[in-house]
C-alpha positions in Angstrom: 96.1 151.0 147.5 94.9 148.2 146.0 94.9 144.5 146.8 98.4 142.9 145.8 96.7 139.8 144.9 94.7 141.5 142.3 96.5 141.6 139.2 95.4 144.2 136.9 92.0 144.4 134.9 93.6 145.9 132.1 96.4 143.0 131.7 100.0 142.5 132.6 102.5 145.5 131.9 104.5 145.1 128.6 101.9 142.5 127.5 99.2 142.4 125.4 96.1 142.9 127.5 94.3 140.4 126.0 96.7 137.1 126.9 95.9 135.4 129.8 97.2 132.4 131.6 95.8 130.1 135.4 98.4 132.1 137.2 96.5 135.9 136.2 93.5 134.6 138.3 95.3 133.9 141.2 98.5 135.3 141.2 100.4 138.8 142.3 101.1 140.9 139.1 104.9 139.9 139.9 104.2 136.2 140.2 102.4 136.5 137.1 105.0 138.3 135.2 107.5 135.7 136.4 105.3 133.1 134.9 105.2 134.3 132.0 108.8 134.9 132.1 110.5 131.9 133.1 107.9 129.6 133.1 108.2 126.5 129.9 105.4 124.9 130.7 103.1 127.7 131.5 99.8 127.7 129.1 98.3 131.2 127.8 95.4 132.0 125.7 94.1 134.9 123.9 90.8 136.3 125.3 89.9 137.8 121.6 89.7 134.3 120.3 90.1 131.8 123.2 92.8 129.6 121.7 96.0 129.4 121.7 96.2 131.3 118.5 95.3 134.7 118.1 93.6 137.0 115.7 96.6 136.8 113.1 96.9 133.1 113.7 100.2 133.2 115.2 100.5 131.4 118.4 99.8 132.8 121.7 102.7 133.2 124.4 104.3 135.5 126.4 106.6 136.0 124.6 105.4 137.1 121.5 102.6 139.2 123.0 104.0 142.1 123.2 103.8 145.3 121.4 105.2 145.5 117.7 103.0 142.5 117.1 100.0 143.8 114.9 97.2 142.2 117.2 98.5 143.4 120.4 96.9 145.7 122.5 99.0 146.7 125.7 97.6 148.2 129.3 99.1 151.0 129.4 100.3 150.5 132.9 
């Protein structure tokens, strides 16, 4: 079993593996989720590019990370 502080290496589930936000380096995968669910202020960033845009110049966010979107690469999990 591992460590329920860890969240996963391969990104959050239903994301795009590549966002990323504080709460992912510290968090639970379900405080992380939540973040990135209810959260307005929360900041995320792409780890392909390291803005706030990604690689088809949209803006990163939780919201729009997800798959369907053409730059979007999710876990698997």
């Amino acid at each position: 079993m591992s460590d329920p502080k860890n969240v996963a290496a391969d990104g959050l589930p239903g994301l795009c593996r590549h966002l990323r936000t504080k709460r992912y380096y510290y968090g639970t995968i379900e405080e992380t989720l939540e973040t990135a669910e209810l959260s307005t202020t929360a900041q995320f960033w792409c780890l392909r590019t390291m803005r706030v845009i990604g690689p088809d110049q949209a803006p990163v966010t939780a919201l729009a990370c997800r798959a369907g979107r053409g730059c979007c690469e999710t876990s698997g999990l």
